[in-house]
C-alpha positions in Angstrom: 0.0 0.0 0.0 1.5 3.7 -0.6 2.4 5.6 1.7 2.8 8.9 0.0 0.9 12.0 0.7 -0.6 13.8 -2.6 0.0 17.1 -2.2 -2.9 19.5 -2.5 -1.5 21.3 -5.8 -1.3 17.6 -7.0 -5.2 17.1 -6.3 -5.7 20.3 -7.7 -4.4 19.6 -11.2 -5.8 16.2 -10.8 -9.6 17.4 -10.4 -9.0 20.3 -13.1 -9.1 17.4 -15.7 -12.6 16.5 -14.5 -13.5 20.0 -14.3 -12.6 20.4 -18.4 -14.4 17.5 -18.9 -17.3 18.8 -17.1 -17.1 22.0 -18.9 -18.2 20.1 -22.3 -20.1 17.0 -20.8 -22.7 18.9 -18.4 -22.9 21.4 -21.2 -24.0 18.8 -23.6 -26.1 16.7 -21.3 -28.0 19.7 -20.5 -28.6 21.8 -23.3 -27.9 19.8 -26.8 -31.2 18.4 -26.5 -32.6 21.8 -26.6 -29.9 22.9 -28.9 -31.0 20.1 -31.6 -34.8 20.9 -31.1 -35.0 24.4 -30.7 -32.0 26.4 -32.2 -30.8 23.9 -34.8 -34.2 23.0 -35.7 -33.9 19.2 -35.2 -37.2 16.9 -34.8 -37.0 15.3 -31.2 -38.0 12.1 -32.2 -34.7 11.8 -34.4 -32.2 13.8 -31.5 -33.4 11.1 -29.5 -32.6 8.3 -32.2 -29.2 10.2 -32.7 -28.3 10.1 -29.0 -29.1 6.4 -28.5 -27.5 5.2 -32.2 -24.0 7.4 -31.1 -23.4 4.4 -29.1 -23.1 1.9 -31.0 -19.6 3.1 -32.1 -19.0 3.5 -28.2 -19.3 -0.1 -28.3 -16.2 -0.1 -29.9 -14.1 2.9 -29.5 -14.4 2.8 -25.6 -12.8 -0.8 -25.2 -10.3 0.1 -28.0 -9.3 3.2 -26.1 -8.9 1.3 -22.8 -6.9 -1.7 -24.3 -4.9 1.2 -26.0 -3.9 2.7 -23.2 -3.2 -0.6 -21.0 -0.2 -0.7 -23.8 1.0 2.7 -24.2 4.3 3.5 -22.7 5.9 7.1 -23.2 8.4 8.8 -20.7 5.4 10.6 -19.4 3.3 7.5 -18.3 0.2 5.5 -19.5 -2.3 7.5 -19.4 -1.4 11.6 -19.2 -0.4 12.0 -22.8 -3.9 11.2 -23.9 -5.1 13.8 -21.6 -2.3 16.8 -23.3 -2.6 15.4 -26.5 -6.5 15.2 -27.0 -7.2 18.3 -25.6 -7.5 20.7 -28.7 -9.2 18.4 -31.1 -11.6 17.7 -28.5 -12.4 21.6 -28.2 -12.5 22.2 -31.7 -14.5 19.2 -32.3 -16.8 21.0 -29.7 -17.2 23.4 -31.6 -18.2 22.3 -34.8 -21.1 20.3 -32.8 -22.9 23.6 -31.5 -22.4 25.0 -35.0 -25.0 25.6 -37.2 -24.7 26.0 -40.8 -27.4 27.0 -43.4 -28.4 23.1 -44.7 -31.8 21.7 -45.2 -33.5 19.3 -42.6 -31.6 16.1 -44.3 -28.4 18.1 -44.4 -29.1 19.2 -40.9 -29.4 15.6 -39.8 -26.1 14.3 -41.5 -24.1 17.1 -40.0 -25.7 16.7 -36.5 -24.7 13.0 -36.4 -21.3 13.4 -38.3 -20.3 16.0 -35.5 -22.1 14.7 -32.1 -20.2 11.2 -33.1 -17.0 12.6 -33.6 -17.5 14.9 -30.0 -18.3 11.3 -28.6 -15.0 9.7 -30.0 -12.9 12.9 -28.8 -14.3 12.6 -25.2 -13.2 8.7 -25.1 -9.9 10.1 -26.2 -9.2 12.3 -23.3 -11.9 10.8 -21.1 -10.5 7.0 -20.6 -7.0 8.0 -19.8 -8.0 10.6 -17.5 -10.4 8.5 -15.1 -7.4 5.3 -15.3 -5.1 8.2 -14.0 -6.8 8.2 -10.9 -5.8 5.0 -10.6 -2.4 5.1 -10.6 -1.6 8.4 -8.9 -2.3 6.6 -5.5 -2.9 3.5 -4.2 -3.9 4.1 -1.1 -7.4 4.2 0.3 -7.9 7.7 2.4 -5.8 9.2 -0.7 -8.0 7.6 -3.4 -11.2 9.3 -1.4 -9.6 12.4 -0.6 -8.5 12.6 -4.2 -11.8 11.9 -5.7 -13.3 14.4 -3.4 -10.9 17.1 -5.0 -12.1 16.2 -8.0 -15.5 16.1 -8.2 -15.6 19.5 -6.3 -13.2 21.0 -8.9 -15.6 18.9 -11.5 -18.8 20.7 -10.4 -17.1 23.9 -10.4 -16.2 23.0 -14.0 -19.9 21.7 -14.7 -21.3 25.6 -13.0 -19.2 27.4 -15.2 -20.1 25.4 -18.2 -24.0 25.5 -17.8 -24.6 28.5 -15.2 -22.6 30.5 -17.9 -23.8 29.2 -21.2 -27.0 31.3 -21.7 -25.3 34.5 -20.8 -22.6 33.8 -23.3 -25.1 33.0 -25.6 -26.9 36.2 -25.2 -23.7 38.2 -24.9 -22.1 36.9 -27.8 -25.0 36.4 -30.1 -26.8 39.4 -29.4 -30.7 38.2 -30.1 -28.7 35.7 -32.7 -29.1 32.5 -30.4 -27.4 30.2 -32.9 -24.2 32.3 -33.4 -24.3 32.6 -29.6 -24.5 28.6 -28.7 -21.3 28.7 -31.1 -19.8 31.1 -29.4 -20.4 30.8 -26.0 -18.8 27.0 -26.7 -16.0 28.3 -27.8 -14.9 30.2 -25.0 -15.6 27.0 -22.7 -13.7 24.9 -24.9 -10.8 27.1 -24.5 -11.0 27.0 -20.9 -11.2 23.3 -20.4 -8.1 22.9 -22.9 -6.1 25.1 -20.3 -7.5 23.2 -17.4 -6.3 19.4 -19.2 -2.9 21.2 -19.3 -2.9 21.9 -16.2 -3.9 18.6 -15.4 -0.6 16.9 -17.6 2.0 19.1 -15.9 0.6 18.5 -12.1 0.7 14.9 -11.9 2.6 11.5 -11.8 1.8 8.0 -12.2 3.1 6.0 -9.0 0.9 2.8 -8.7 2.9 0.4 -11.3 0.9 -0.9 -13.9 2.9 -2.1 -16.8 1.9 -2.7 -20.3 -0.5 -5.1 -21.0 1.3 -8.4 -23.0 -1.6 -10.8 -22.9 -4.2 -10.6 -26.2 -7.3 -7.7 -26.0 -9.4 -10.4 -26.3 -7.8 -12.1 -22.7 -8.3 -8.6 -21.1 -12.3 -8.0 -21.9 -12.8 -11.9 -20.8 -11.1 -11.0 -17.7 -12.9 -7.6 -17.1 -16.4 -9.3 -17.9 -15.4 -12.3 -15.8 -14.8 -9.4 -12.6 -18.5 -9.6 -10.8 -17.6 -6.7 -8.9 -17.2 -4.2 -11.9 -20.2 -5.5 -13.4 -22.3 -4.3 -10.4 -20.3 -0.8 -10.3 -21.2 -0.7 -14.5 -24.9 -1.0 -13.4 -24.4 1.7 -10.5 -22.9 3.7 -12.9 -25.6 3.9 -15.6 -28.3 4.1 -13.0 -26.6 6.9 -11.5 -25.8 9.1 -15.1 -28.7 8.1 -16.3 -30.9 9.7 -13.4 -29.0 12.7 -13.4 -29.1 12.8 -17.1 -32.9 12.4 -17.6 -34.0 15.0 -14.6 -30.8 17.4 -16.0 -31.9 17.2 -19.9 -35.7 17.6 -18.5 -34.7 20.8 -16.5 -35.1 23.3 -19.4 -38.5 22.0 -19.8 -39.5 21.7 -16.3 -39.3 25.4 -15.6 -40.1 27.1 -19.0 -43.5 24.4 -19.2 -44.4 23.8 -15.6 -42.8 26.7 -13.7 -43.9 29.0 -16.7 -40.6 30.8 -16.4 -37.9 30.0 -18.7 -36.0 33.0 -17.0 -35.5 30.7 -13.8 -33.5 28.1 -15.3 -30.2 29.9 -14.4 -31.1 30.4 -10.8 -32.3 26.7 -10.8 -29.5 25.1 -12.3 -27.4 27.5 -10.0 -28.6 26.6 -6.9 -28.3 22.9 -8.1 -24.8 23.0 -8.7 -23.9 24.8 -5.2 -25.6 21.4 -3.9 -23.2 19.6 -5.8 -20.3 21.1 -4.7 -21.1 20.8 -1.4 -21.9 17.1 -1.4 -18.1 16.5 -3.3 -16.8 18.3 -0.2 -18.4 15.7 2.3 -18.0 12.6 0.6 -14.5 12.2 2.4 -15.5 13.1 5.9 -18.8 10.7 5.7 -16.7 8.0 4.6 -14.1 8.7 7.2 -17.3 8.7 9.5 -19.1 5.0 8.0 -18.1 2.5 5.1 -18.4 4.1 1.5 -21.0 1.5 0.5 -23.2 2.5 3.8 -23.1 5.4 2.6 -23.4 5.2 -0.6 -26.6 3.0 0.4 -28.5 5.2 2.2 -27.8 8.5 -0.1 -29.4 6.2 -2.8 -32.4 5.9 -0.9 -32.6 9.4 0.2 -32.4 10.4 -3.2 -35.4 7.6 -4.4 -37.5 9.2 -1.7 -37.1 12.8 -2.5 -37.3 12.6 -6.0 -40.7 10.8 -5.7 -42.2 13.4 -3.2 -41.0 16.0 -5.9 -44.1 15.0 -7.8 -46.5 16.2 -5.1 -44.9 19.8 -5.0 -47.5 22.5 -5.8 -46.7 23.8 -9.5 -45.9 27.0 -8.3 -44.4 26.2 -4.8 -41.6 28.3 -6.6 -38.8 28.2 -3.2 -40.1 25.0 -1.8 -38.9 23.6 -5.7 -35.5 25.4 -5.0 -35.0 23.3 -1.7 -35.7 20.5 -3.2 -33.3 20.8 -6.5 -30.8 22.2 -3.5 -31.1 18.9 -1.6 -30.9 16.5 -4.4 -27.6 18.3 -5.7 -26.0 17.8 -2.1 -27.0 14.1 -2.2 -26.5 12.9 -5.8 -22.9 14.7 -6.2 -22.1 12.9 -2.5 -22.4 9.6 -4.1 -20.1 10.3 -7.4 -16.9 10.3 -6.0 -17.8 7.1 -4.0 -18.8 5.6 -7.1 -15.4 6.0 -8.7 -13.7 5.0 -5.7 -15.7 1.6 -6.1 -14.4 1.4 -9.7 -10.6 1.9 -8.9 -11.1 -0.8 -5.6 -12.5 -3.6 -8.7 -9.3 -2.8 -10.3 -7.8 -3.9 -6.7 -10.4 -7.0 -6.9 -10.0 -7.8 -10.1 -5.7 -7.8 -9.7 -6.1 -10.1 -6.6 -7.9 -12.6 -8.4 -6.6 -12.9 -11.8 -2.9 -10.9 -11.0 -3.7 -8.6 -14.2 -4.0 -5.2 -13.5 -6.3 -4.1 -16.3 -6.7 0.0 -15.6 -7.4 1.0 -18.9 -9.8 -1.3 -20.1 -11.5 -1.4 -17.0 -12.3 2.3 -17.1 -13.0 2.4 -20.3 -15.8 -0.2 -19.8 -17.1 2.7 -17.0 -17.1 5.0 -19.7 -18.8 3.7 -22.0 -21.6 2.6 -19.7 -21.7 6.5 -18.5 -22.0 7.5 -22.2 -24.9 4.9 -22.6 -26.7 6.4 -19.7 -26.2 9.3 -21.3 -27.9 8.4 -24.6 -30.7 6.5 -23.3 -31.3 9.5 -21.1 -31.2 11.6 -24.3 -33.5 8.8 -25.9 -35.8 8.3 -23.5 -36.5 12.6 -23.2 -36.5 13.0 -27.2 -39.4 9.6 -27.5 -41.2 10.6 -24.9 -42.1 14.2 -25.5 -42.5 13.5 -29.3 -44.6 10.8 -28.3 -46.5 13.1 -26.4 -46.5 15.5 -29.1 -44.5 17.8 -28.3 -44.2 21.3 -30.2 -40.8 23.6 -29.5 -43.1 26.7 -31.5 -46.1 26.3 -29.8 -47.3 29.0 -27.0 -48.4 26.2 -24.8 -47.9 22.2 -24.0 -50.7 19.8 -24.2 -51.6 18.1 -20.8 -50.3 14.9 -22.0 -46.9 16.4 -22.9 -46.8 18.6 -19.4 -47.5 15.3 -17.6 -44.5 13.9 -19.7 -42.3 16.5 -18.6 -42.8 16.2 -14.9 -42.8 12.3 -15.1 -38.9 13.1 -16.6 -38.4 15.3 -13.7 -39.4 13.3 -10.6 -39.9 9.7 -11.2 -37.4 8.4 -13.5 -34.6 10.0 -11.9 -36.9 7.6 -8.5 -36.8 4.6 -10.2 -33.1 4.5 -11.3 -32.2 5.6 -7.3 -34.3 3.0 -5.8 -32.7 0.1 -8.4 -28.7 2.0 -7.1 -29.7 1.2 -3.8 -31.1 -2.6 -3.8 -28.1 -3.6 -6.0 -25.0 -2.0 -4.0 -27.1 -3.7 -0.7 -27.5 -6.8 -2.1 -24.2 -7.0 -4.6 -21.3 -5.4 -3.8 -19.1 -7.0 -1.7 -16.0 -4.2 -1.7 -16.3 -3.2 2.0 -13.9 -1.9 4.0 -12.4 -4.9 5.7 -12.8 -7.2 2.5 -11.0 -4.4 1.1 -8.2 -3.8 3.0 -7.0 -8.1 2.9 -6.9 -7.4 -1.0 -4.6 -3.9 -0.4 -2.7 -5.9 2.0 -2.2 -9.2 0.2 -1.3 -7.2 -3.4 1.6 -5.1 -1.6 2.7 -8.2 0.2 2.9 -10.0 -3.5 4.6 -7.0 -4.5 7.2 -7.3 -2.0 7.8 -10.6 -2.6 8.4 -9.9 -6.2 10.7 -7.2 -5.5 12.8 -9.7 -3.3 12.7 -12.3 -5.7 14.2 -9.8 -8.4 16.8 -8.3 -6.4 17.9 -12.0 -6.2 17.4 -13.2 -9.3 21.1 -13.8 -11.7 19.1 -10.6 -13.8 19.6 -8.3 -11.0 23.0 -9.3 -10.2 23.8 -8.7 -13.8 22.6 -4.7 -13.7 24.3 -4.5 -10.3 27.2 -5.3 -11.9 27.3 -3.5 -15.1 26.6 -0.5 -12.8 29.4 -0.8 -10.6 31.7 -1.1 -13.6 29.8 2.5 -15.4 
C-alpha cells in the first residue's frame, strides 16, 4: 500500500481534468437536446434516435481506447499523454457540434450526427485515460477518497461554469442571434477546459505500477467481464448518469412548461450545482465517518425518496422547488466520487484474483456505460415528448406532454435511485475490511516480487554492469 501523501496542488491539477471534462459533458447533457430541437431546428423524435444510435460506435471505441492505453508507454506514463494530446481536437470538435450552418433538414441531420459522433470519439480520447489516472496516482485508500473528493468539487465547479454560464454567453455573444451565440459561447468553454487538461498533464505522476499489457485484448475484456464486482459498479454507474441525465436534460422543460418561467433556469440550475459542490466536499469526511458502501446506500435511498415526493410539490411552490433541487444536488454529487472510488477498488479486486491489473480497459468499460446512460437519457426525453406530441413553437404544452415533462423530472430519476440502492445492498461485496486483505495481500505479493528480483542472476547482472559504469 503507498504511503505517500498527494500534495494539494497535485489534487488540484488532478480534479481540473474533471473540471474540463465537465465544462463540455454537463454542457451537452443539458442543453444539446434543446440545442438540436429548438436552435438547430432538429425533430425530437430523431435527436433522441441520434443520442441512442451514437453508441453503437461506443461499443467499440471505448474498449479500443482502454486496451490502447493498457499498452501505451511514453516517458510521461500510461495514461497523461492522452489527456495533453487530445485536448485541442476535442475543443475544436466541440465546436463544430454547436455549429449551425445553413443546410436543409436532411443536411441538418447528416451534420448533426457526423459532428455529435465525432464529440463522442474525442471525449473517449481524453476521457478514458484521464479517469485510469486516478488509478495510478495513488494507491492508497484515504488518498483515493480524498483525491476523488478534489475532484468532483473541482468537477462541479467546472460543470457551474459550463451551464450557469452558457445562456449568458449565448446572449452576450450572439446578441438576439441564439445560434451564433451557442457557437460562441462553446468556444470560450472549450478554450478553458483545454487550459485546465494542461494543467492537469503538468501536475501529476503516475506511482501505482501498472505495466503494459502483454496478454491478447481479447484475454483482457474476458477477464474484465469475468470481474463480478465491476459489473455491479457498470450498473451503479448507468443508474446513476442516467438519473442525473434524464431529470438534467428535463430541467429546461420543467421550468419554461411547468414553472412557466424560462427565465428561472439559471437560478435553478445555479442553486443545483452549489448542492453539488457541497456534497463532493463531504463525501470524504462521511466515509471517514461510515463505510463508503453504507453510505453510498443510504444516499441512494434518500435520493429515491425525495425525488418521488417532488411529484407532489404545488406547481408553483416556486422556493419549496429550489430546496428540493438544492437537496438532491447535495445528495447525488455525495455519491459520485464514492462511485469511482468503487471502480478503482474492482481494479484492486479484479488484480487479486486474476494478477492482471487491467486499468485502462476497465475504465473504459465505465465510460462507456456512462455515455450509454447518457444516450438513453437523451433517448428516452426525445421519444417521450414527441410521443407526447411535443411542439418547441407552440405558445403552450398539451396536458399529456406537461404530464410527460414532470414524469422526466421526478420519477425516473426515482426509479433509477431506488434500483442504485437494492443492488449496492445486495451485490457489492468491496467493504472496507474485504478491502483492505486485498490492499494488503497485493503489496505483500509486490514485496515478494521485489525480493525475488533483487535476487534473481538478472539483477545481479545490472548490479554489476553499474558498478563497472
Amino acid at each position: 500500500m503507498s504511503e505517500h501523501v498527494l500534495s494539494v496542488k497535485e489534487k488540484i491539477g488532478y480534479g481540473m481534468g474533471d473540471a474540463a471534462s465537465h465544462v463540455i459533458f454537463d454542457n451537452v447533457m443539458l442543453y444539446m437536446m434543446f440545442f438540436y430541437t429548438d436552435i438547430f431546428g432538429l425533430p425530437a423524435g430523431f435527436v433522441g434516435t441520434l443520442f441512442l444510435l451514437a453508441r453503437a460506435l461506443d461499443a467499440l471505441s471505448d474498449p479500443a481506447m482502454g486496451l490502447i492505453t493498457d499498452r501505451t508507454r511514453s516517458r510521461w506514463g500510461k495514461f497523461r499523454p492522452w489527456v495533453l494530446f487530445g485536448a485541442l481536437p476535442f475543443g475544436v470538435i466541440c465546436v463544430f457540434a454547436y455549429s449551425s450552418p445553413a443546410l436543409s433538414l436532411s443536411g441538418k441531420m447528416i451534420y448533426a450526427a457526423v459532428t455529435y459522433t465525432l464529440l463522442t470519439l474525442m471525449y473517449t480520447v481524453v476521457n478514458i485515460p484521464y479517469c485510469a489516472l486516478g488509478g495510478v496516482i495513488t494507491s492508497d485508500p484515504e488518498q483515493r477518497i480524498s483525491l476523488q473528493s478534489w475532484r468532483f468539487v473541482l468537477a462541479t465547479l467546472g460543470g457551474m461554469l459550463s451551464t450557469v454560464l452558457m445562456m449568458p454567453l449565448v446572449r452576450l455573444i450572439g446578441g438576439g442571434d441564439d445560434a451564433f451565440g451557442f457557437q460562441g459561447g462553446i468556444a470560450v468553454l472549450a478554450l478553458v477546459a483545454f487550459l485546465m487538461l494542461a494543467f492537469c498533464f503538468f501536475t501529476t505522476t503516475e506511482r501505482v505500477d501498472a505495466p503494459p499489457s502483454t496478454s491478447s485484448m481479447r484475454e483482457d475484456l474476458r477477464d474484465i467481464l469475468q470481474n463480478d464486482q465491476w459489473r455491479i459498479v457498470g450498473l451503479l454507474t448507468l443508474l446513476n448518469i442516467l438519473a442525473v441525465c434524464v431529470r438534467g436534460g428535463a430541467m429546461m422543460y420543467y421550468v419554461t412548461w411547468i414553472m412557466g418561467d424560462a427565465t428561472l433556469f439559471s437560478w435553478f440550475l445555479g442553486v443545483y450545482c452549489v448542492g453539488n459542490l457541497l456534497g463532493s466536499a463531504l463525501a470524504k469526511p462521511l466515509t471517514d465517518w461510515k463505510c463508503k458502501v453504507s453510505v453510498f446506500w443510504w444516499t441512494n435511498t434518500a435520493l429515491a425518496v425525495l425525488s418521488v415526493a417532488m411529484l407532489f410539490v404545488p406547481l408553483h411552490a416556486t422556493v419549496l422547488m429550489f430546496a428540493f433541487i438544492f437537496v438532491i444536488g447535495v445528495l447525488h454529487q455525495l455519491v459520485t466520487p464514492i462511485q469511482w472510488v468503487m471502480m478503482s477498488d474492482t481494479v484492486d479486486y479484479g488484480e487479486w484474483r486474476n494478477g492482471k491489473r487491467l486499468t485502462g480497459i476497465s475504465f473504459a468499460g465505465t465510460l462507456f456505460v456512462l455515455k450509454l446512460g447518457l444516450a438513453l437519457g437523451g433517448a428516452l426525453i426525445g421519444w417521450m415528448l414527441a410521443g407526447s406530441g411535443y411542439d418547441a413553437t407552440a405558445h403552450a404544452q398539451n396536458h399529456a406532454t406537461l404530464t410527460t415533462i414532470i414524469v422526466l423530472f421526478t420519477l425516473v430519476p426515482g426509479l433509477c435511485y431506488v434500483l442504485s440502492a437494492l443492488i449496492a445492498k445486495r451485490f457489492y461485496t468491496l467493504k472496507t475490511p474485504l478491502l483492505r486483505h486485498i490492499l494488503s495481500e497485493l503489496a505483500q505479493h509486490a514485496h515478494n516480487h521485489q525480493q525475488e528480483f533483487e535476487t534473481s542472476p538478472v539483477s545481479k547482472d545490472l548490479n554489476q554492469s553499474e558498478g563497472q559504469r
